[in-house]
N, C-alpha and C positions, 0 to 999 in steps of 0.2 A: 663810208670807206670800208667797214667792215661786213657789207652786204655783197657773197660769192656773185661773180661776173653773170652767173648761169640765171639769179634769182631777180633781175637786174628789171627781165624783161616781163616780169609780170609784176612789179611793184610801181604802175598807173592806177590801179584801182584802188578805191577803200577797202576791202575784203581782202586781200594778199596781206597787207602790213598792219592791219588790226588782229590776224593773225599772230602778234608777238604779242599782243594784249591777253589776247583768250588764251593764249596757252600759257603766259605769266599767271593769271586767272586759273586757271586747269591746278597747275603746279602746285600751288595754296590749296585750292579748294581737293584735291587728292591726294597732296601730300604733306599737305602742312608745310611746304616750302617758301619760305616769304624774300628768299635772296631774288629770284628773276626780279620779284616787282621796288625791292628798295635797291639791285644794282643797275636795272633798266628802268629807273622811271623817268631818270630825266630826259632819256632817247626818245619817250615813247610821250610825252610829254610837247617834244621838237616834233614829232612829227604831225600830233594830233593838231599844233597850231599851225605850222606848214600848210597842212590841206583847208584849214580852217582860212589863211592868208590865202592862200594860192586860187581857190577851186568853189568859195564860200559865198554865196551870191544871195543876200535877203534870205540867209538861214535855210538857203537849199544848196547843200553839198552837187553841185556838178558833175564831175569828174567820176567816170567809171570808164573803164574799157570795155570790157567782157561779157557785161550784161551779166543776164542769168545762163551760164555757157553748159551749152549742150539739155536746154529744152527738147521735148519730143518735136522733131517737125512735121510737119501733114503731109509728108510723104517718105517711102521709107530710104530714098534714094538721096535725099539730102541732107545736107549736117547742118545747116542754120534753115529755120524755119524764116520763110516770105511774107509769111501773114503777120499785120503785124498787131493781131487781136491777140497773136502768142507770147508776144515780145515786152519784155515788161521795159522803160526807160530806164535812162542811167542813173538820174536822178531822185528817181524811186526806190533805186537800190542803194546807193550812196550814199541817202539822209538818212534811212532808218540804221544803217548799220555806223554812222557818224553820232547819231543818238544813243546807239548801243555801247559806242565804245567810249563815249562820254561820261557814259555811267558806270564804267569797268573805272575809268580813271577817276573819277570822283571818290568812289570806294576804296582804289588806293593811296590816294589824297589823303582820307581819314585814316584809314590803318598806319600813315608812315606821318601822322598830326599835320599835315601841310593843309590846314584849314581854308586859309583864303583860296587854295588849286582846288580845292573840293567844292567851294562858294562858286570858282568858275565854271567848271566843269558841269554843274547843280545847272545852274544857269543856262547853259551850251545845250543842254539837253531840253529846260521848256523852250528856249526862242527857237531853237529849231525843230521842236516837236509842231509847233502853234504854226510855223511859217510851212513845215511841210502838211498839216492838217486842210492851214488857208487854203492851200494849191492845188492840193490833189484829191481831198475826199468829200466825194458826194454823198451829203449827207439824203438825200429822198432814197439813195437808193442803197447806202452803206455799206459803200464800196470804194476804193482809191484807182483812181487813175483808169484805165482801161477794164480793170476788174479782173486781172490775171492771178492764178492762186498766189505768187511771189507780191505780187503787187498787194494784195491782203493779209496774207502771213504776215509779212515780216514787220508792219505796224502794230499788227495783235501781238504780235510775239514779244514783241521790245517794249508792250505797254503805253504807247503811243496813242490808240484810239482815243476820241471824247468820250466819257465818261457816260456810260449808257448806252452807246452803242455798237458794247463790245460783238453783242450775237448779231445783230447785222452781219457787220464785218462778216460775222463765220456764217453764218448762214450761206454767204458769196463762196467761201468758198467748200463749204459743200456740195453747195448746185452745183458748180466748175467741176469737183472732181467726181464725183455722185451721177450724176444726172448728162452734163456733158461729154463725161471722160469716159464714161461707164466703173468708174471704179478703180481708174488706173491712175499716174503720175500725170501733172503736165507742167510742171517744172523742172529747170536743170540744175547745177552743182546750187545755187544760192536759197533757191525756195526749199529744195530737198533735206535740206539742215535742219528743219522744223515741220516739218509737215507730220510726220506720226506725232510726237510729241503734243501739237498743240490737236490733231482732231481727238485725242485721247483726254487733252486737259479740261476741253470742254463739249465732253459728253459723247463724241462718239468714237469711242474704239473699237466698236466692230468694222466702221470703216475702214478706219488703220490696219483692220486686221485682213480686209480684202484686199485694200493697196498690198499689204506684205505677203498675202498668199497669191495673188494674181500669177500666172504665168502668160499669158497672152499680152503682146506690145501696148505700149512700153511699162515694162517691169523689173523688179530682177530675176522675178521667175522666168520672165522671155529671156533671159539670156542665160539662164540655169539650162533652160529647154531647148537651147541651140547651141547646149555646148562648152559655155562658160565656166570657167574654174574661180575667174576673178575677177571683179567687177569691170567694166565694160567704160570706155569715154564717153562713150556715146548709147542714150535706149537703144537705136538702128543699128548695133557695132557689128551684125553679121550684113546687112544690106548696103550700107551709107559706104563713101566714101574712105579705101581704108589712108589715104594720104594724110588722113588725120584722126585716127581712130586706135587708143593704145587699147591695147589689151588686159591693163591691170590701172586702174584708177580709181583707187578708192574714194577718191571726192564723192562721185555720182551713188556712194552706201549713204551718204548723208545721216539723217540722227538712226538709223535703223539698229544701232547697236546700245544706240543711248539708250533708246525706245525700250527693246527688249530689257535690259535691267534696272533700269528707272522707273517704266510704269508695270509690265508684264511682270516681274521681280520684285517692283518696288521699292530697292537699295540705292539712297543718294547719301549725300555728307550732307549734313545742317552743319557743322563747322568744323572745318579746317581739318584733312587727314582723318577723316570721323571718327571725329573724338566725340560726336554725337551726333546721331545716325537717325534717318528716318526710312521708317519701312510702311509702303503707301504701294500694294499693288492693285490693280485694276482688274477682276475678274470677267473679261470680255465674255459675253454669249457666243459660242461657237469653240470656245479656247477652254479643253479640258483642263489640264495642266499646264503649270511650269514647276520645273528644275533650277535655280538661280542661285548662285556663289563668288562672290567677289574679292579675292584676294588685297583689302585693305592695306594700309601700314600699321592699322588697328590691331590688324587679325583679320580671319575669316567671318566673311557675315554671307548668312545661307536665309534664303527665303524659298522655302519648296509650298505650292498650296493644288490641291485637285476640286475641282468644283465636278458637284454630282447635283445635277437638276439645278436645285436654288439653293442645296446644302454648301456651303465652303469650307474647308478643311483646309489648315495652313501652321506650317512647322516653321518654327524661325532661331537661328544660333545666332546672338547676338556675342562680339570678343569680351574678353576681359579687360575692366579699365575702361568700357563706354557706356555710354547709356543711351537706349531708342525712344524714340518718339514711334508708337504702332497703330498706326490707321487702321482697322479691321474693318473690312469692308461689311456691310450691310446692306437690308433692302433697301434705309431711311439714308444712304450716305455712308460715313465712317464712323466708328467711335474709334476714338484715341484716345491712348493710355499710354505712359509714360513705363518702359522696363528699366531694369539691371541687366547685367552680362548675364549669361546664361542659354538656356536649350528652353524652347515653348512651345504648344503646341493650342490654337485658339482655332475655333469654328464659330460658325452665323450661319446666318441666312441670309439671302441674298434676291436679287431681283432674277 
């Protein structure tokens, strides 16, 4: 009853009203706010059993609407792609993100002592990890379902894979975006949420770095380069149909902002409002510098570094009142080292 008439018509899918989860999630995890999740949990609780009753079939969530909405399609004239090697299923998108959000309530289960909701929830996420594993991923070729980037994302992402064969999985979709795509996007709002993020986690963010500098369709730079001020509904938003094509929808930025001061800056919370703070950036080949500043509730945390060959130079202002956890990158991986508040200034070597 308290859901505006307007939001009404996009609340069929799993990914619209897990929505209230991750940004309860968000709230905590940036601001140290724990009210959305101990005065919504039992909303958010109704609803997770809801689609669990309603939509839940042998531990594969059903119910999606939207798919992964506004993939690039094989041609520039149209706004849903035909082929449907593109098209990732409902069901593929509905169980991982039913498993995701299983595990957001399980952790608020804990935090708010609701032990036995956290044993359920615990639970909700292996039967339905094992039931969408059984169905969809072939293991010879380690890959799920069609082998679309959405369709391999987002079980790596949520930690879903068998155990061992996480680089499979990625490997899928490297070739997909790599090698088929030539280096560009080929998912829309649902896979684009993780795509820098996870080719960066496991090892290649110079690709992320091509997706994000691309200008040639579909990218953001094609729509930088014909014109764009704000992100686009659609990759085609100068050719496709404009009947359905807004001119400002942030959905389709996906993690690209996370991207940039999570791994490029290397600024996250390890807990709650960062009250301790990890600084883990990713010195990509090809990426001189970064500038990175994030206005906390901590305080300001600055991670500025310039890579020169394989030297890395890297200044970091940690607030008063926290303490970081400091990956310094190197050629062997990271060392880390635990600081105090303060101004620093650390170099390596690097690959």
């Amino acid at each position: 009853d308290v859901i505006p008439p307007y939001w009404r018509f996009y609340f069929n899918s799993m990914t619209w009203p897990g929505a209230f989860i991750t940004v309860a999630d968000m709230l905590n995890t940036r601001f140290g706010d724990m009210q959305p999740i101990s005065r919504h949990y039992d909303a958010m609780k109704r609803w997770m059993l809801f689609m669990k009753g309603k939509y839940m079939e042998n531990g594969i969530l059903t119910k999606d609407t939207y798919g992964d909405w506004c993939m690039p399609p094989e041609s520039l004239e149209l706004i849903h792609s035909r082929d449907t090697n593109r098209i990732t299923a409902a069901a593929v998108i509905s169980t991982p993100f039913y498993c995701y959000l299983a595990g957001k309530m399980a952790g608020f289960a804990e935090m708010l002592g609701k032990t036995e909701d956290a044993a359920f929830f615990h639970q909700e996420m292996a039967l339905s990890t094992k039931a969408f594993n059984d169905r969809y991923f072939h293991r010879e070729s380690g890959s799920y379902a069609n082998s679309t980037v959405t369709a391999n994302i987002l079980p790596l992402w949520f930690g879903m894979v068998p155990e061992g064969m996480e680089d499979r999985v990625f490997e899928n979709i490297v070739s997909k975006t790599e090698d088929e795509c030539g280096g560009h996007v080929s998912t829309g709002v649902i896979g684009i949420q993780q795509l820098m993020r996870t080719l960066t986690e496991h090892g290649r963010g110079d690709l992320a770095l091509k997706v994000a500098a691309n200008d040639t369709y579909p990218s953001w730079g094609y729509m930088f380069r014909n014109g764009a001020t704000t992100i686009w509904e659609l990759w085609n938003g100068n050719t496709a149909d404009p009947a359905m094509n807004s001119g400002n929808h942030v959905m389709l930025l996906g993690d690209l902002i996370l991207w940039e001061y999570e791994y490029l800056g290397g600024i996250r919370a390890i807990e709650p409002g960062y009250r301790k703070i990890r600084l883990k950036p990713y010195p990509i080949e090809g990426l001189d510098y970064v500038n990175c500043a994030y206005e906390s509730v901590s305080g300001r945390i600055e991670s500025s570094w310039k890579r020169y060959g394989k030297r890395f130079e890297w200044d970091i202002v940690i607030p008063a009142n926290t303490t970081a956890e400091v990956c310094l990158p190197t050629a062997d991986g990271f060392e880390v080292k635990t600081y105090g508040s303060g101004r620093y200034h650390l170099s390596s070597k690097v690959e």
